[in-house]
PDB file with SEQRES, HELIX, SHEET and CRYST1 records, atoms N, CA, C and O in Angstrom:
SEQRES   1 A   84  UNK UNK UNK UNK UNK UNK UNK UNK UNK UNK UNK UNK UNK          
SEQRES   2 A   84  UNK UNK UNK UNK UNK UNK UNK UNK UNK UNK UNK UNK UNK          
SEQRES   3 A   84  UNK UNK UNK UNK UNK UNK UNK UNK UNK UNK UNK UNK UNK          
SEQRES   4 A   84  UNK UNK UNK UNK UNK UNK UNK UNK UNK UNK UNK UNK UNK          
SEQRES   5 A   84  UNK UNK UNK UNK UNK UNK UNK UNK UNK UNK UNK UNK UNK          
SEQRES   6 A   84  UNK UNK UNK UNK UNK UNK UNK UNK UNK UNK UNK UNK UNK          
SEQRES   7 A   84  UNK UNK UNK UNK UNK UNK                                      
HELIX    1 AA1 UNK A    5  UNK A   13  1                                   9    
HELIX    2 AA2 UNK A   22  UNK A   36  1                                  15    
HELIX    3 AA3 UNK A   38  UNK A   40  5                                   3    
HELIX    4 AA4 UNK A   43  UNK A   51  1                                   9    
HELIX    5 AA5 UNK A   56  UNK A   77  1                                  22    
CRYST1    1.000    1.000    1.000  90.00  90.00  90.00 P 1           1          
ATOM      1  N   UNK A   1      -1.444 -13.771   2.465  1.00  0.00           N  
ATOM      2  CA  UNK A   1      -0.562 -14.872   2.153  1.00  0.00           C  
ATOM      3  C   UNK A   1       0.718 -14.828   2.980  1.00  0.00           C  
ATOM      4  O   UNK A   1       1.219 -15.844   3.461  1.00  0.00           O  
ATOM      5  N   UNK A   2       1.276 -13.478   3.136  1.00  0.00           N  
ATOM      6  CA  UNK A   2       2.422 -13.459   3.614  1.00  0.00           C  
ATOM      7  C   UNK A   2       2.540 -13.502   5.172  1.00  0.00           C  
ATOM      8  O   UNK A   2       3.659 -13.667   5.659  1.00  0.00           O  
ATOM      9  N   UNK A   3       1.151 -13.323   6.201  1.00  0.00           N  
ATOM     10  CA  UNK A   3       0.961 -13.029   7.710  1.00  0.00           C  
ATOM     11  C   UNK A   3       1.912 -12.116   7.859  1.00  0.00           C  
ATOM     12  O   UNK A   3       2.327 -12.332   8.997  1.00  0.00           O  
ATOM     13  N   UNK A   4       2.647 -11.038   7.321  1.00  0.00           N  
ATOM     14  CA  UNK A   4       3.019  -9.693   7.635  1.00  0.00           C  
ATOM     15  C   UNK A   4       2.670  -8.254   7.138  1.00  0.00           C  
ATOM     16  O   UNK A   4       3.267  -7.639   6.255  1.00  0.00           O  
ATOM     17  N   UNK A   5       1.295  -7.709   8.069  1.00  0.00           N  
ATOM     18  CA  UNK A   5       1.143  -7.158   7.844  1.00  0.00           C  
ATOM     19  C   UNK A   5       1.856  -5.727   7.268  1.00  0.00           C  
ATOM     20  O   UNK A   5       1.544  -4.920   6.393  1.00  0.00           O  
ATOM     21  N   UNK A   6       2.949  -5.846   8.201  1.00  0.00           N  
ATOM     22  CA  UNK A   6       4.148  -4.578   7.821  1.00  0.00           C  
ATOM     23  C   UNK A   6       4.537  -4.610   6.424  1.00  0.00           C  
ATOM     24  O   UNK A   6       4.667  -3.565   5.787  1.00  0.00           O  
ATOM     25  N   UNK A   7       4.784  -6.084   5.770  1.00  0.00           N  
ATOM     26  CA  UNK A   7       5.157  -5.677   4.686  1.00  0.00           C  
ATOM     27  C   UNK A   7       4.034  -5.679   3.561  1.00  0.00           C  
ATOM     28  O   UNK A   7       4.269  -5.251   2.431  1.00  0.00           O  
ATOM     29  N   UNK A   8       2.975  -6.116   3.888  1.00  0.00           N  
ATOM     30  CA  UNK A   8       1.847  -5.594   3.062  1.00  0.00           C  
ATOM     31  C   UNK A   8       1.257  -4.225   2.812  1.00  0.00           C  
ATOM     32  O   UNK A   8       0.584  -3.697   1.927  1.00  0.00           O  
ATOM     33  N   UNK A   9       1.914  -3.798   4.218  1.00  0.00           N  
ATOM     34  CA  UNK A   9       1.433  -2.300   3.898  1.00  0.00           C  
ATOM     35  C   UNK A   9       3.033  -1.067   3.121  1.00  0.00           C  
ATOM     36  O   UNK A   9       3.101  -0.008   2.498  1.00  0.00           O  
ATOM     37  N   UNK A  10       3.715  -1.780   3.516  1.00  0.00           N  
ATOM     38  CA  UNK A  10       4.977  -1.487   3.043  1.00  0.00           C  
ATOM     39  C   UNK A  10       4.939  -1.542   1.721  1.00  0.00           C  
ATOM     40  O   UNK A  10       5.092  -0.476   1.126  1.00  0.00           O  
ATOM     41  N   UNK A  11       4.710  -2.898   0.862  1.00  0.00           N  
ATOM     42  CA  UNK A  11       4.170  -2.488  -0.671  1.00  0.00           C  
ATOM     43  C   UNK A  11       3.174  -2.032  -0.997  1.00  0.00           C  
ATOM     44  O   UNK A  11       2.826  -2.243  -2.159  1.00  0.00           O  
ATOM     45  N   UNK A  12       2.479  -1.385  -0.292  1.00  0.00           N  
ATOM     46  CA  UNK A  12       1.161  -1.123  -0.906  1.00  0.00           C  
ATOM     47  C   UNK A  12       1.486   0.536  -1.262  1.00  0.00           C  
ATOM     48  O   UNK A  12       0.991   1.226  -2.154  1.00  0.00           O  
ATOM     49  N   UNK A  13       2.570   0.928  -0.157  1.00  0.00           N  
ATOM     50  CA  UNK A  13       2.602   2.439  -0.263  1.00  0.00           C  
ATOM     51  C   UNK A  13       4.109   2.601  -1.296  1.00  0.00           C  
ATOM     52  O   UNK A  13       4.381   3.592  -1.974  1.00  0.00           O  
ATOM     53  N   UNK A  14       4.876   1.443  -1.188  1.00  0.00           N  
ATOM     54  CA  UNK A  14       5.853   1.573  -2.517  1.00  0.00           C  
ATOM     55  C   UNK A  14       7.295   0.718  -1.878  1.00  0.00           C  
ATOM     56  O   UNK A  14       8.082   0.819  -0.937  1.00  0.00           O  
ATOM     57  N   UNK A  15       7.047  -0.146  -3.040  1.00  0.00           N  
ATOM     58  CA  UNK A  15       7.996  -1.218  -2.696  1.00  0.00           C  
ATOM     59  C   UNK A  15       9.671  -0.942  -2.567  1.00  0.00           C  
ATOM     60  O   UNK A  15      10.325  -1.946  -2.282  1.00  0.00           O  
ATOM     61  N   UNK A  16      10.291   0.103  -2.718  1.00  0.00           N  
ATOM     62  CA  UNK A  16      11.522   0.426  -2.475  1.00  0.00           C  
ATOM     63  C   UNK A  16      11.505   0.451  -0.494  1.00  0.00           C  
ATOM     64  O   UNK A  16      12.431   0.011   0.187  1.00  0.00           O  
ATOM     65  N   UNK A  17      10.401   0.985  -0.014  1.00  0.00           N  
ATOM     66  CA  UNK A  17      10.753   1.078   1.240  1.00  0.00           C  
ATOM     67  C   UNK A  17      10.209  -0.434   1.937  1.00  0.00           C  
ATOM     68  O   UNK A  17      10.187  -0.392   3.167  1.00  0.00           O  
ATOM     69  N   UNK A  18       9.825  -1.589   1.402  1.00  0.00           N  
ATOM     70  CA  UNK A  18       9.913  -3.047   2.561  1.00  0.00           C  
ATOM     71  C   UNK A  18      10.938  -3.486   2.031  1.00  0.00           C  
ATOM     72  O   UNK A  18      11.656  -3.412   1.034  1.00  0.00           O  
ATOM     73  N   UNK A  19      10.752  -4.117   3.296  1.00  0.00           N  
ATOM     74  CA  UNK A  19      12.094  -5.202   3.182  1.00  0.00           C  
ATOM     75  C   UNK A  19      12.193  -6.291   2.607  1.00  0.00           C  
ATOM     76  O   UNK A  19      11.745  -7.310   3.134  1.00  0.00           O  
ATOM     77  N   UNK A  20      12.773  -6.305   1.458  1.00  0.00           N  
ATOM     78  CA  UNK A  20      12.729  -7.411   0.468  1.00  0.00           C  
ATOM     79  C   UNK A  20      13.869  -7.509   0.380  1.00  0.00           C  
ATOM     80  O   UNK A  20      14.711  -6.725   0.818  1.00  0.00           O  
ATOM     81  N   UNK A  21      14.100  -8.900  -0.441  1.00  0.00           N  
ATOM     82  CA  UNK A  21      15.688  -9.447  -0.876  1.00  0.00           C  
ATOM     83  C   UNK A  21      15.959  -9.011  -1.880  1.00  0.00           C  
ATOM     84  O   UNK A  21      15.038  -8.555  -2.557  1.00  0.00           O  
ATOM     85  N   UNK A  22      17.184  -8.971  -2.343  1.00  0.00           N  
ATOM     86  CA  UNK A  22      17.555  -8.182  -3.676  1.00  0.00           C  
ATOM     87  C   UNK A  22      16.948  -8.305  -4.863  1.00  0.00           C  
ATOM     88  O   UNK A  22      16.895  -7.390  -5.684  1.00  0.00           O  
ATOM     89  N   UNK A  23      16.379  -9.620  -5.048  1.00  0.00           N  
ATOM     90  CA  UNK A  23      15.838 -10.108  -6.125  1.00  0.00           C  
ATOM     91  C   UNK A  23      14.756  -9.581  -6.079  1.00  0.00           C  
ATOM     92  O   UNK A  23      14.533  -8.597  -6.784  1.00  0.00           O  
ATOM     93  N   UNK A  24      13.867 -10.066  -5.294  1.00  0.00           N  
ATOM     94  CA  UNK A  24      12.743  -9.148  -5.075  1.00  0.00           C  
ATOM     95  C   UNK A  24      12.068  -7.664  -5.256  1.00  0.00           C  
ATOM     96  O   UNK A  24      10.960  -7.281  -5.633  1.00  0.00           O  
ATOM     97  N   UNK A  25      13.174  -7.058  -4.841  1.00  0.00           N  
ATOM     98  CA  UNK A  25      13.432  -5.628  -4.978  1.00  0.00           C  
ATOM     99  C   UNK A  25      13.752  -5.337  -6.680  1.00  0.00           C  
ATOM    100  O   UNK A  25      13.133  -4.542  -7.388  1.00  0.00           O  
ATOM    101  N   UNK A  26      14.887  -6.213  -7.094  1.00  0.00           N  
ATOM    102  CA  UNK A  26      14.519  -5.749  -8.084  1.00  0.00           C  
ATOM    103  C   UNK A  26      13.451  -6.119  -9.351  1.00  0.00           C  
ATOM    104  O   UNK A  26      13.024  -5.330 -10.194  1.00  0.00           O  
ATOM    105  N   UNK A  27      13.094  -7.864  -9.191  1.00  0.00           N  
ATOM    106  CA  UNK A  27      11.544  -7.804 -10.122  1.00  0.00           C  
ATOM    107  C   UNK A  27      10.417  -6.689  -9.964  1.00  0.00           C  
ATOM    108  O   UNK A  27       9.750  -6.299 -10.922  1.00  0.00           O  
ATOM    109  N   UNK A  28      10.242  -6.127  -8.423  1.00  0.00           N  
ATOM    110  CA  UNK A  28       9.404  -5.164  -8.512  1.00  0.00           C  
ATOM    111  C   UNK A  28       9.833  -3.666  -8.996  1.00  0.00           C  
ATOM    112  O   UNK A  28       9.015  -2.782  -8.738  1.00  0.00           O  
ATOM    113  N   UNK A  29      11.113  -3.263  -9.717  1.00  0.00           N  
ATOM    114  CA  UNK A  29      11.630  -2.300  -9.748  1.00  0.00           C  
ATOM    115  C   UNK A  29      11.699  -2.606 -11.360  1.00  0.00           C  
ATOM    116  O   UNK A  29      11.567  -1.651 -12.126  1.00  0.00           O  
ATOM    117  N   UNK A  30      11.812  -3.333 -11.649  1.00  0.00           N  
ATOM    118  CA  UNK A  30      11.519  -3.482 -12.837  1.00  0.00           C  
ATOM    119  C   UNK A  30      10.135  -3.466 -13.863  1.00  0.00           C  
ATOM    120  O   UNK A  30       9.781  -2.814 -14.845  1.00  0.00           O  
ATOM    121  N   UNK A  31       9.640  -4.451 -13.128  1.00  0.00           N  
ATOM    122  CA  UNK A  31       7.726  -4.190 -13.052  1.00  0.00           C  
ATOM    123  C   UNK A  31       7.157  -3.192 -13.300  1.00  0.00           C  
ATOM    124  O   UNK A  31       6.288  -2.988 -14.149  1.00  0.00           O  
ATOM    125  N   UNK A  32       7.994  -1.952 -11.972  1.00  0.00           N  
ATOM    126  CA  UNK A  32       7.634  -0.972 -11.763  1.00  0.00           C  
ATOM    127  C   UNK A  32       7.455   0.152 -12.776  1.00  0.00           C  
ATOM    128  O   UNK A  32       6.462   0.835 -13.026  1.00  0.00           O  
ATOM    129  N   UNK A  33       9.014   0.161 -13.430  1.00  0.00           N  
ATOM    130  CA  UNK A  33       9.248   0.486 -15.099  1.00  0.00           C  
ATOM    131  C   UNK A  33       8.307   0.121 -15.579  1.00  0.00           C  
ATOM    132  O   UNK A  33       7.271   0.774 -15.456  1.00  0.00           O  
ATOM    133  N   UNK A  34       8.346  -1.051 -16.290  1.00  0.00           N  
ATOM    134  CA  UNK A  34       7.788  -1.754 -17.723  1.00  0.00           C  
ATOM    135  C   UNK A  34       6.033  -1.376 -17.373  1.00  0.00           C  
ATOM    136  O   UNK A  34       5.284  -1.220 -18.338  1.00  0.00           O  
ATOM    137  N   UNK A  35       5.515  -1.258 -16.034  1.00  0.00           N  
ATOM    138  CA  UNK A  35       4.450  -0.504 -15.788  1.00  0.00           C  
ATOM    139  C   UNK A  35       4.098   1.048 -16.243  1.00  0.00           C  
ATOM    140  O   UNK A  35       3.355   1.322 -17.185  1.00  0.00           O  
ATOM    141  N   UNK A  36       4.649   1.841 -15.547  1.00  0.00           N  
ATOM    142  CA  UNK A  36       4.725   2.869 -15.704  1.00  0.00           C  
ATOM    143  C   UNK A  36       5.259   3.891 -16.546  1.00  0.00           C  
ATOM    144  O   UNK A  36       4.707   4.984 -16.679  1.00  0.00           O  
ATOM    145  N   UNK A  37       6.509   3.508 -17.219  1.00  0.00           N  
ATOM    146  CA  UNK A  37       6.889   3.953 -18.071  1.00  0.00           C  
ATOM    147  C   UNK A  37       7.639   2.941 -19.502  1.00  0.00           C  
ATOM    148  O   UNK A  37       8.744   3.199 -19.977  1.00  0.00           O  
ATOM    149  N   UNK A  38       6.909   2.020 -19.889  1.00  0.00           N  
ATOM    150  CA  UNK A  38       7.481   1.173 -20.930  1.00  0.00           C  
ATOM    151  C   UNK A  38       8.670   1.382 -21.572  1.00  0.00           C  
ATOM    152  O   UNK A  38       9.674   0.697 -21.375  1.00  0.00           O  
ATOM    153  N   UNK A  39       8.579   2.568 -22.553  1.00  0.00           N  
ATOM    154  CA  UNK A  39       9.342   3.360 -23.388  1.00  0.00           C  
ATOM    155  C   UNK A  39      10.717   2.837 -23.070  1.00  0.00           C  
ATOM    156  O   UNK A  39      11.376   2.214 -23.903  1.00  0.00           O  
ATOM    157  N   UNK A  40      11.317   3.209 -21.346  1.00  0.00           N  
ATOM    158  CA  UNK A  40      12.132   3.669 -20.609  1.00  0.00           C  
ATOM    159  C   UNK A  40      13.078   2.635 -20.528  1.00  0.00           C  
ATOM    160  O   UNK A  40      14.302   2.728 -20.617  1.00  0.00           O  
ATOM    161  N   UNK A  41      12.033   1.137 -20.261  1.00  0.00           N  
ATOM    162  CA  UNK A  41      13.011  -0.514 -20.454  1.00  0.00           C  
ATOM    163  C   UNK A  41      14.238  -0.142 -21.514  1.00  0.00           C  
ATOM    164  O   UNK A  41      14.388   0.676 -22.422  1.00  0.00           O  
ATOM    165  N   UNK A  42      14.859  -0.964 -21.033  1.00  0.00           N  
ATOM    166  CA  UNK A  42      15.861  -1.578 -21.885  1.00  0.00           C  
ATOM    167  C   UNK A  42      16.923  -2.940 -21.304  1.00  0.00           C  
ATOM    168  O   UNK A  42      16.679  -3.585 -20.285  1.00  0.00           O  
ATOM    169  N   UNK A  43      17.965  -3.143 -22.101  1.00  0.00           N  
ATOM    170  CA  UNK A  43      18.778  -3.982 -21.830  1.00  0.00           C  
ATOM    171  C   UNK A  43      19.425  -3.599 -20.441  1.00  0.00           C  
ATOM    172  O   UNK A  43      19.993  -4.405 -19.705  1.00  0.00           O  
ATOM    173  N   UNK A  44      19.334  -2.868 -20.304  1.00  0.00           N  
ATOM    174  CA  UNK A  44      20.159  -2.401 -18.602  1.00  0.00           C  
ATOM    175  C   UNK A  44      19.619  -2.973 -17.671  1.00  0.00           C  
ATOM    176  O   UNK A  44      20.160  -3.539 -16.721  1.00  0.00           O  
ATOM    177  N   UNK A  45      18.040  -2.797 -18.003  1.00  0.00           N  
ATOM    178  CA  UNK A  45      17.149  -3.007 -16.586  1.00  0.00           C  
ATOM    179  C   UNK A  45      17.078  -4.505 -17.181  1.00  0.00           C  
ATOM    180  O   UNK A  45      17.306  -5.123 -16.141  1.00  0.00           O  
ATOM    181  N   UNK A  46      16.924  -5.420 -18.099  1.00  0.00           N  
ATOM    182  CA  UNK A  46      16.873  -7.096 -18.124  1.00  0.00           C  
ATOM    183  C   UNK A  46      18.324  -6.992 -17.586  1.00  0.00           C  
ATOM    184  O   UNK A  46      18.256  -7.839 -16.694  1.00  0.00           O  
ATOM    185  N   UNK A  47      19.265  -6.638 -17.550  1.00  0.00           N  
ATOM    186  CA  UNK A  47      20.755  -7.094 -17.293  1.00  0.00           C  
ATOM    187  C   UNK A  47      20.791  -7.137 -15.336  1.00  0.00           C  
ATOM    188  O   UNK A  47      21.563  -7.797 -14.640  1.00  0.00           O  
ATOM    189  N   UNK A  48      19.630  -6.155 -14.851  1.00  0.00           N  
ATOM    190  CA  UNK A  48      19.613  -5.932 -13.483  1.00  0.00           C  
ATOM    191  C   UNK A  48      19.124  -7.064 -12.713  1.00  0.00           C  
ATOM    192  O   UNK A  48      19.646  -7.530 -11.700  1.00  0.00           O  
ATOM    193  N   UNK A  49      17.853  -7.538 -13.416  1.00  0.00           N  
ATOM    194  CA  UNK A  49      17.174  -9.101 -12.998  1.00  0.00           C  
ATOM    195  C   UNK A  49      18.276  -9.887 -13.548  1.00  0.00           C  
ATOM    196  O   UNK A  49      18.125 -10.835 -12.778  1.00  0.00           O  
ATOM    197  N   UNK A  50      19.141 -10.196 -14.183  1.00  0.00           N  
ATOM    198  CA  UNK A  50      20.237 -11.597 -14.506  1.00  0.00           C  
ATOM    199  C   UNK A  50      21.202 -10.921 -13.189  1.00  0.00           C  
ATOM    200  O   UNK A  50      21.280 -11.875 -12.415  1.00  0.00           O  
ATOM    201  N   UNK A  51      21.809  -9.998 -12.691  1.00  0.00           N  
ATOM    202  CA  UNK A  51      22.535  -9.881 -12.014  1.00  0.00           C  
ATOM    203  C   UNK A  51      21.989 -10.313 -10.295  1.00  0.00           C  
ATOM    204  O   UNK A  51      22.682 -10.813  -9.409  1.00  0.00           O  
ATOM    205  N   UNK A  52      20.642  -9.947 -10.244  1.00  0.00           N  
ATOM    206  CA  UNK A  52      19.820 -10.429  -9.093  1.00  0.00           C  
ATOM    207  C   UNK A  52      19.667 -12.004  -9.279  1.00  0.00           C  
ATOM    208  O   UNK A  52      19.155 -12.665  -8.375  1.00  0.00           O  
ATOM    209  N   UNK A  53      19.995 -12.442 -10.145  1.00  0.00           N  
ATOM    210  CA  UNK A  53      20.107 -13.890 -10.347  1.00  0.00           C  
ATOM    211  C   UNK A  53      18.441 -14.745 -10.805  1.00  0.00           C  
ATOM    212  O   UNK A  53      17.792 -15.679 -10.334  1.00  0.00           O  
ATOM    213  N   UNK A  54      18.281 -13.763 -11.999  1.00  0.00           N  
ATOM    214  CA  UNK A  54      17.069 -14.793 -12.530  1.00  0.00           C  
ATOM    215  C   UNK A  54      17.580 -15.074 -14.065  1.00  0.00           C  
ATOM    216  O   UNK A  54      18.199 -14.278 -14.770  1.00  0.00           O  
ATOM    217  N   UNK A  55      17.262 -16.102 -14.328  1.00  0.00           N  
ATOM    218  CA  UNK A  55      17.158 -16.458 -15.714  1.00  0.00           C  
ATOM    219  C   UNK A  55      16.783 -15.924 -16.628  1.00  0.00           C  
ATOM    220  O   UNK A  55      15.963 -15.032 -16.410  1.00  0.00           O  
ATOM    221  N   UNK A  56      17.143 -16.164 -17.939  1.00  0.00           N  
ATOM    222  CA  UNK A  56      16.278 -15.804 -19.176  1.00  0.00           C  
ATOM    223  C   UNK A  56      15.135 -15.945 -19.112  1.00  0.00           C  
ATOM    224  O   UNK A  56      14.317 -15.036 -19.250  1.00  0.00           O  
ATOM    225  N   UNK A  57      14.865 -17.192 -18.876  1.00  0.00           N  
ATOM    226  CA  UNK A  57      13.206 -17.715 -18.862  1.00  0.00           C  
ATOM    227  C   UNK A  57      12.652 -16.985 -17.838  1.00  0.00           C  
ATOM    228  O   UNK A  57      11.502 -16.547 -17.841  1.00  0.00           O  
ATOM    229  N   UNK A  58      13.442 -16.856 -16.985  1.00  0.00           N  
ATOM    230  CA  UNK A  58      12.423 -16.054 -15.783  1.00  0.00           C  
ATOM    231  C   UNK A  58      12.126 -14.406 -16.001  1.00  0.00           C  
ATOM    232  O   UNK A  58      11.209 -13.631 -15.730  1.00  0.00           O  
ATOM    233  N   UNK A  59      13.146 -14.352 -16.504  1.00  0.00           N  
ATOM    234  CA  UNK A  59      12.691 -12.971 -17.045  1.00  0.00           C  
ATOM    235  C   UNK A  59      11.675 -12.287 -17.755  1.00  0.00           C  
ATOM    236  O   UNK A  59      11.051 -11.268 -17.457  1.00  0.00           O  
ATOM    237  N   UNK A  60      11.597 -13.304 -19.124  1.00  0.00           N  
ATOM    238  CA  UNK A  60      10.565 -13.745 -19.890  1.00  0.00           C  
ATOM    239  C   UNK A  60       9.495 -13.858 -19.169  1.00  0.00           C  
ATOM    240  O   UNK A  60       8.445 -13.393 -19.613  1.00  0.00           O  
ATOM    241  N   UNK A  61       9.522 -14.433 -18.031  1.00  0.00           N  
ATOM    242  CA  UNK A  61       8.116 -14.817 -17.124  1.00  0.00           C  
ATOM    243  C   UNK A  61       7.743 -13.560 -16.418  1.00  0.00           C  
ATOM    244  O   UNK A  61       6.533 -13.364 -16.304  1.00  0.00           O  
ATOM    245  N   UNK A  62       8.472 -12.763 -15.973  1.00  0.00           N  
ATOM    246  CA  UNK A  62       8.285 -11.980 -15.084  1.00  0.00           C  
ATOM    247  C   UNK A  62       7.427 -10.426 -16.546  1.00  0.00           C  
ATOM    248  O   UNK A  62       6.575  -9.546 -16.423  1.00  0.00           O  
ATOM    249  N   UNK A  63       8.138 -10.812 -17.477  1.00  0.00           N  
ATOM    250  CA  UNK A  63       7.578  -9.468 -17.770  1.00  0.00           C  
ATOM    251  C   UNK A  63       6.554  -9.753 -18.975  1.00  0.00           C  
ATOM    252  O   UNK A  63       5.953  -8.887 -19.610  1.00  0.00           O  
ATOM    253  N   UNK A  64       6.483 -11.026 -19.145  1.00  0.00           N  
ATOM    254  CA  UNK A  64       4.878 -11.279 -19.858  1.00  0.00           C  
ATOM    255  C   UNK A  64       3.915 -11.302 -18.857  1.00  0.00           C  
ATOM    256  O   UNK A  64       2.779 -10.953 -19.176  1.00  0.00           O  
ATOM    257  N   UNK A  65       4.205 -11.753 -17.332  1.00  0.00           N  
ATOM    258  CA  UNK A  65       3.260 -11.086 -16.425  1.00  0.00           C  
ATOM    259  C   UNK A  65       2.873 -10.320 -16.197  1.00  0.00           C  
ATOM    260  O   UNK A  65       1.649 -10.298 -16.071  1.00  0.00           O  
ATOM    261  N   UNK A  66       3.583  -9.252 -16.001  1.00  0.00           N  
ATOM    262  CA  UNK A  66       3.276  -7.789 -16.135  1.00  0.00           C  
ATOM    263  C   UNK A  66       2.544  -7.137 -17.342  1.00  0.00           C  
ATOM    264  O   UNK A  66       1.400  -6.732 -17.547  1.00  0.00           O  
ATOM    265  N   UNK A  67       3.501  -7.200 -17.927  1.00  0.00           N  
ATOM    266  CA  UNK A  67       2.380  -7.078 -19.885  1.00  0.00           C  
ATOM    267  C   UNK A  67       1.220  -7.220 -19.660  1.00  0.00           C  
ATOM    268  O   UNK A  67       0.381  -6.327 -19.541  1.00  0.00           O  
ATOM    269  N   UNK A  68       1.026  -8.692 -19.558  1.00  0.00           N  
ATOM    270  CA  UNK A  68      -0.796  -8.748 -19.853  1.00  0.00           C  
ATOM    271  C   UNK A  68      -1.514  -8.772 -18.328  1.00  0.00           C  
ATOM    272  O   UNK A  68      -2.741  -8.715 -18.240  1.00  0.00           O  
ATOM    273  N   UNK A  69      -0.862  -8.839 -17.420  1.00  0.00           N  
ATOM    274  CA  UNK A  69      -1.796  -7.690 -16.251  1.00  0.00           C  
ATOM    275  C   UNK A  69      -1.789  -6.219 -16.907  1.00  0.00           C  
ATOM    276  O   UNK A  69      -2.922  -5.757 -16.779  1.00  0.00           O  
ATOM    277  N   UNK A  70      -1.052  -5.435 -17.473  1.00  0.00           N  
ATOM    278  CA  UNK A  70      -0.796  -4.595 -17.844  1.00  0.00           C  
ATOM    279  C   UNK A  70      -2.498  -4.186 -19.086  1.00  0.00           C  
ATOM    280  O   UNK A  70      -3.510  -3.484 -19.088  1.00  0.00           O  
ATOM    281  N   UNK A  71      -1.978  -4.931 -19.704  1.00  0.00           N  
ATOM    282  CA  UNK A  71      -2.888  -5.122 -21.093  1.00  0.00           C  
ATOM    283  C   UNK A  71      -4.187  -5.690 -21.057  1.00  0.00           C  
ATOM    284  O   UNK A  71      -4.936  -5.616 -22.030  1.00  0.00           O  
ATOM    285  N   UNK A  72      -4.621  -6.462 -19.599  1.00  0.00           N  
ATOM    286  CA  UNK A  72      -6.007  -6.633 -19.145  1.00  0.00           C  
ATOM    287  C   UNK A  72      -6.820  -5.590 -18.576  1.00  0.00           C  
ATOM    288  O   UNK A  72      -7.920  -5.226 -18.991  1.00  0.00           O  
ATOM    289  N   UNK A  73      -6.116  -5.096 -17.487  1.00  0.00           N  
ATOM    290  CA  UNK A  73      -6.483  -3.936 -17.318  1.00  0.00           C  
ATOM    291  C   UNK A  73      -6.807  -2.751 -18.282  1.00  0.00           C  
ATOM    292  O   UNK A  73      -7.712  -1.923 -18.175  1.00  0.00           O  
ATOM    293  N   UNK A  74      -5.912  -2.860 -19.186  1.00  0.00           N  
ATOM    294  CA  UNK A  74      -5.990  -1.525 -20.483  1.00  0.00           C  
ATOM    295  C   UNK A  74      -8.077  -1.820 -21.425  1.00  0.00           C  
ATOM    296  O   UNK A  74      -8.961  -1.184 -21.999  1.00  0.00           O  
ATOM    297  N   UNK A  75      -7.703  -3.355 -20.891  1.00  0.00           N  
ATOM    298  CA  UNK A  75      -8.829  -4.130 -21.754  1.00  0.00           C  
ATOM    299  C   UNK A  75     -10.388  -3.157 -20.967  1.00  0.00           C  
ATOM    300  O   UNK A  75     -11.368  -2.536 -21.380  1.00  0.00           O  
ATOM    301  N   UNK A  76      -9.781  -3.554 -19.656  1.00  0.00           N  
ATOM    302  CA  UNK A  76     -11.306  -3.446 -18.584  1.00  0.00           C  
ATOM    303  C   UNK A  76     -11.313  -1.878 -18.683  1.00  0.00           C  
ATOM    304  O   UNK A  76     -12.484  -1.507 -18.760  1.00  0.00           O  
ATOM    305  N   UNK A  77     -10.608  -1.028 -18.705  1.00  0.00           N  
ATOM    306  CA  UNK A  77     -10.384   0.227 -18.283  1.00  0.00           C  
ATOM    307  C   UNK A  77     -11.415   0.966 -19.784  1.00  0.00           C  
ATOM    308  O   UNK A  77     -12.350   1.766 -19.752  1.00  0.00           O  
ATOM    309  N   UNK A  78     -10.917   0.461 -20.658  1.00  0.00           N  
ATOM    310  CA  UNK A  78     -10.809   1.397 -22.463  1.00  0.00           C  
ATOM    311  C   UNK A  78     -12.452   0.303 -22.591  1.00  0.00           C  
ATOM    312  O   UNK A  78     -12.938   0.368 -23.720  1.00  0.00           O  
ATOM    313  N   UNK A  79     -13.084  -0.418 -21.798  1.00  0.00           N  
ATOM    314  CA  UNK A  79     -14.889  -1.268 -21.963  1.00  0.00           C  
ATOM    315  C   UNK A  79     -15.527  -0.838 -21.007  1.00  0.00           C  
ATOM    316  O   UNK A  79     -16.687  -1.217 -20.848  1.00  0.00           O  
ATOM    317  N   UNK A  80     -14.612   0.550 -19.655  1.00  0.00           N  
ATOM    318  CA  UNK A  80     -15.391   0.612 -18.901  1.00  0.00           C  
ATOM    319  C   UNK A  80     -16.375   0.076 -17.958  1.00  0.00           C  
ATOM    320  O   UNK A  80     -17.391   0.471 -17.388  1.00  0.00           O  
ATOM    321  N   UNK A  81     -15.129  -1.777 -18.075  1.00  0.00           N  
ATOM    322  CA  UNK A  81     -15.773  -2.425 -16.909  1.00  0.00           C  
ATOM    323  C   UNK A  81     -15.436  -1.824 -15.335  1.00  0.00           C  
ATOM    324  O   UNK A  81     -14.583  -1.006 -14.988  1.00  0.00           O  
ATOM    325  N   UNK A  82     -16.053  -2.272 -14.847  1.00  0.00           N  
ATOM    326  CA  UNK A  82     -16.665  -1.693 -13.155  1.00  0.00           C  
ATOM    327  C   UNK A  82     -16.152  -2.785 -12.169  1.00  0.00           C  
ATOM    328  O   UNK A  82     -16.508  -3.950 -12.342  1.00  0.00           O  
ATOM    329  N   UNK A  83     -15.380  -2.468 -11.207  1.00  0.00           N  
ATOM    330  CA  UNK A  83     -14.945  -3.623 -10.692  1.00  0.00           C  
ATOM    331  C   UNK A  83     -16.145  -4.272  -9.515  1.00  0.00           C  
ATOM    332  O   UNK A  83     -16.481  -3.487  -8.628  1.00  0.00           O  
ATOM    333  N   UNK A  84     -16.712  -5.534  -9.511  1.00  0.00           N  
ATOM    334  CA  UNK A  84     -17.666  -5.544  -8.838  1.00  0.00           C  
ATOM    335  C   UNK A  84     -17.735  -5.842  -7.542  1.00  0.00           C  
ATOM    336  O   UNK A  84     -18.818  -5.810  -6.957  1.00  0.00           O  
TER     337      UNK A  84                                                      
END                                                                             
């Protein structure tokens, strides 16, 4: 989608090192959290996306995305579907 390969491979190996815009950087740094370590969220890290300049609603958007990518996967993983 993006025709740069550099930065496809740049997120693929971990998005702190491409070059993204602040915002960017930080929905995926956030993501990254609410992925990996849930628990860990809090009001600090939603206060980091409003300071990168997203909305409430977008916020909301960004991390019910994650969630249920999150929670589909948990689905396919815990039925031992097979990716085909």
């Amino acid at each position: 989608m993006t025709n740069d390969d550099a930065l496809v491979a740049a997120l693929s190996k971990d998005h702190q090192t491409a070059r993204l815009d602040d915002a960017d950087g930080a929905m995926l740094t956030y993501v990254d959290k609410l992925t990996r370590t849930p628990a860990d969220v809090g009001k600090g890290d939603v206060s980091l996306l409003r300071d990168a300049g997203f909305s409430d609603p977008a916020i909301l958007d960004i991390c019910q995305v994650a969630a249920y990518y999150a929670f589909v996967n948990r689905i396919a993983d815990g039925l031992g579907v097979e990716l085909e």
